[in-house]
C-alpha positions, 0 to 999 in steps of 0.5 A, a space after each residue: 500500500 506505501 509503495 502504490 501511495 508513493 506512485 500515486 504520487 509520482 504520477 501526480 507530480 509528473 501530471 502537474 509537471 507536464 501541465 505546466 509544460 503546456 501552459 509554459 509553451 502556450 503562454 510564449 506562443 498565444 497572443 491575447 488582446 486583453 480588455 481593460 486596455 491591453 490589460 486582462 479582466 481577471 486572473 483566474 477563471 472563478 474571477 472570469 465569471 464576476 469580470 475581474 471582481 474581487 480583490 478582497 475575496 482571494 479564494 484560489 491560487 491566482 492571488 499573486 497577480 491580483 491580491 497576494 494579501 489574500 493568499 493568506 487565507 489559502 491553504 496548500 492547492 493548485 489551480 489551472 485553466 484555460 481562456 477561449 478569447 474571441 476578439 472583433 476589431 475592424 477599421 471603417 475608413 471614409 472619405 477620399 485621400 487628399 494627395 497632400 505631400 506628407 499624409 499617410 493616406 488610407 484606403 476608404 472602407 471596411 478593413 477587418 483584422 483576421 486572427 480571432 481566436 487565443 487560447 490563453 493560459 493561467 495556472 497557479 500553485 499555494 504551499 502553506 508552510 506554517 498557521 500563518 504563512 503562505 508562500 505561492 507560484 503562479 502565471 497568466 496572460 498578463 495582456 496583449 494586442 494583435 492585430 492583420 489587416 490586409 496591406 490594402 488598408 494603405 491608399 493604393 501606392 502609398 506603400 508599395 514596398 509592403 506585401 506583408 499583412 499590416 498589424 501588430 503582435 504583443 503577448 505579455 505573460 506574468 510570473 508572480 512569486 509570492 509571500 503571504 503572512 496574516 497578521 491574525 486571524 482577520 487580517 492578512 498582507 502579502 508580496 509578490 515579486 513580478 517577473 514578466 516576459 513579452 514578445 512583439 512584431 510589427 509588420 507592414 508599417 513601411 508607410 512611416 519609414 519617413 517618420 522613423 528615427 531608425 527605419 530599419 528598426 520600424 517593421 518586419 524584424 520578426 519577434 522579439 522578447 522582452 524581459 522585466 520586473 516588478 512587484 504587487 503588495 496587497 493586503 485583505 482583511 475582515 472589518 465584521 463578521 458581513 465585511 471584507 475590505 482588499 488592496 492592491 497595488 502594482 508597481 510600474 514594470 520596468 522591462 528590457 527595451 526592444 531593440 529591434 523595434 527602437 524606431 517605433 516605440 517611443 524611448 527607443 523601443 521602451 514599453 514598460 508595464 503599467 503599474 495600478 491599484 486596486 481597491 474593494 469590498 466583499 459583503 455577506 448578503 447572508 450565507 448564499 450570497 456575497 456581494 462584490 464590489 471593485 476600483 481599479 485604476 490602471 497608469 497607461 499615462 506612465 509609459 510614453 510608448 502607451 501614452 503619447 499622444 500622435 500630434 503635435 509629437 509627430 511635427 517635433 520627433 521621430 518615431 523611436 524618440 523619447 517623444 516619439 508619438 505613441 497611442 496616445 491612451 489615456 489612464 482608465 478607472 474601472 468599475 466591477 460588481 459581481 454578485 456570488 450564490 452558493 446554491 448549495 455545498 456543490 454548486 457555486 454561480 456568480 454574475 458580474 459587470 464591469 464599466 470603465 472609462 475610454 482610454 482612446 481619445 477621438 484625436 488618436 484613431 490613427 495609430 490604434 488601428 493597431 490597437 482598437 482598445 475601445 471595450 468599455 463594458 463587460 458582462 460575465 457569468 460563471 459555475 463552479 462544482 464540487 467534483 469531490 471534497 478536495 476538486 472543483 471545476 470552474 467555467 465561466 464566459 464573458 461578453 465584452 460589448 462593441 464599442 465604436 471611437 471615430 475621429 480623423 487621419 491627423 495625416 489627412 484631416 478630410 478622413 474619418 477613422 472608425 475603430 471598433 471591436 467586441 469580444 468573447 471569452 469562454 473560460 474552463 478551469 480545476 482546482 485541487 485542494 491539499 
């Protein structure tokens, strides 16, 4: 019986090892276009189902990317999943090209951007170590944009060396190692070091070769990683027996700069994470029902390759310069609400919506072509079963509604730009208590 219990073991072991294998290959390979911004709504799929809702109530493994304080509360499990993300973005171009010398004219009509569908991957692992510590291991799809167009979407000749689609590629995956400690039996802090790797391509951009401090560090250089680190401290606590209060603040991640890209990020291809906070309640309507309520505000302004705008930068530098124009998003406060049923000791349903503010100006619809963030509001559901005393199964999906931002070619002023995008997620995850 010993022999057959230190098997089963082993065999767990090598499973959770060859789990994570294929959650590490995913994560550099799948590309997600996040939704608050670039940035995801939830890290785990129990947080899918309330779109992001409840930093103070941590109930798995994932808290080292969104409240390590909460970790406290968590004994020794492991928790994975997978994300079925399903994004739409398109680009609706009217108005003739004027010919101007110095415009980056493009082509009237409807451009839709092909790539629509990433699996993105989360997995996280807590130890408890002692009463009152806990230390964890965890990862997810931090954030990402991707966009291809057609290489039409430029009016015909304006860059005639192109024959490669038009878009852009960026995957950012976080690796968060975490310590968490209650202070008592109510009150719990923790710290999270962030060690988060990206990867970017652009192609097709040969239409701004003239604006480029380095043209040969602009487009078309393939993909290139990036590397960085950073840090999340949080803290949870129960005020009454009905009341918990949660926070959490990440700071700015500072990262490796992409050198193959120095001619098109501002800062000579610099584009660090923004850092943000978080802050929120969890309430006990009675022993079914919990109600949710979070504020996030995410630093987009922070980061120059992000937050500068595309004019007047453009009459005073160059592509790749410290102010070099960028995408021009603005910071964004987000507003969550879930609510939590626990129908019974097996079956668990949450309902959530999100609002936030637009981080796309009217003034910057040319260079989020690439980038059509426009996503404001979010709606989500999600179960969660009770399999067996120490396993549970998660699903969750959300629907992120279209959003329209119109404003002009800057380049061109007699065009009008419409950028648009919608979404779908259909999450699936496993939790196994210790």
């Amino acid at each position: 019986m010993a022999n057959f219990k230190s098997m089963r073991k082993t065999v767990q072991s090598k499973a959770i090892c060859l789990v994570m294998g294929v959650l590490v290959i995913l994560a550099t390979s799948a590309t997600c276009f996040a939704t608050n911004g670039y940035m995801p709504i939830s890290a785990s799929v129990a947080g899918h189902g309330v779109v992001g809702a409840g930093i103070a109530d941590v109930p798995n493994a994932m808290g080292g990317v969104a409240n390590p304080g909460g970790l406290a509360f968590t004994g020794t499990q492991t928790d994975a999943g997978f994300g079925f993300f399903m994004p739409s973005r398109k680009v609706t171009i009217t108005g003739a090209p004027s010919g101007a010398l110095g415009s980056v004219p493009l082509a009237p009509g409807e451009h839709k951007s092909g790539n629509n569908f990433f699996v993105v991957p989360s997995y996280g692992k807590t130890w408890k170590k002692t009463d009152d510590t806990v230390i964890g291991f965890s990862f997810c799809g931090n954030g990402g944009m991707n966009t291809e167009y057609g290489n039409e979407i430029f009016a015909p000749g304006m860059n005639p060396t192109n024959t490669t689609p038009v878009g852009v590629n960026l995957a950012q995956m976080c690796f968060a190692t975490s310590y968490a400690k209650k202070i008592n039996e109510k009150h719990g802090l923790g710290i999270a070091l962030l060690t988060p790797v990206q990867m970017f391509r652009a192609q097709g951009l040969q239409a701004f070769g003239g604006a480029s401090s380095d043209p040969t560090a602009l487009t078309n250089n393939g993909t290139e990683m990036s590397f960085g680190v950073g840090f999340r401290v949080g803290y949870m606590g129960e005020i009454t027996d009905k009341l918990n209060i949660g926070i959490s603040y990440m700071s700015d991640v500072k990262m490796s700069e992409f050198d193959d890209y120095a001619g098109l990020f501002a800062e000579q291809g610099d584009f660090d994470i923004p850092g943000g906070i978080t802050v929120g309640i969890k309430y006990e309507i009675d022993d079914a029902f919990k109600f949710l309520f979070d504020y996030q505000k995410i630093n987009y302004g922070g980061v120059n390759s992000i937050s500068n705008p595309m004019m007047p930068n453009m009459m005073g530098s160059q592509l790749g310069d410290d102010d070099g124009a960028g995408f021009g998003w603005e910071d964004q406060d987000i507003y969550k609400f879930g609510l939590v049923w626990k129908k019974d000791e097996k079956l668990t349903y949450r309902i959530g919506y999100s609002c936030a503010s637009q981080i796309i100006p009217t003034s910057e619809t040319m260079f989020n072509i690439l980038a059509p963030a426009t996503i404001r509001k979010h709606a989500g559901f999600g179960v969660s079963k009770k399999l067996t005393e120490k396993k549970i199964l998660h699903m969750a999906v959300s629907r992120a509604f279209g959003e329209t931002v119109d404003g002009s070619n800057l380049t061109d002023p007699g065009q009008d730009i419409a950028i648009y995008m919608d979404q779908w997620k259909v999450s699936v995850g496993y939790t196994w208590l210790y």
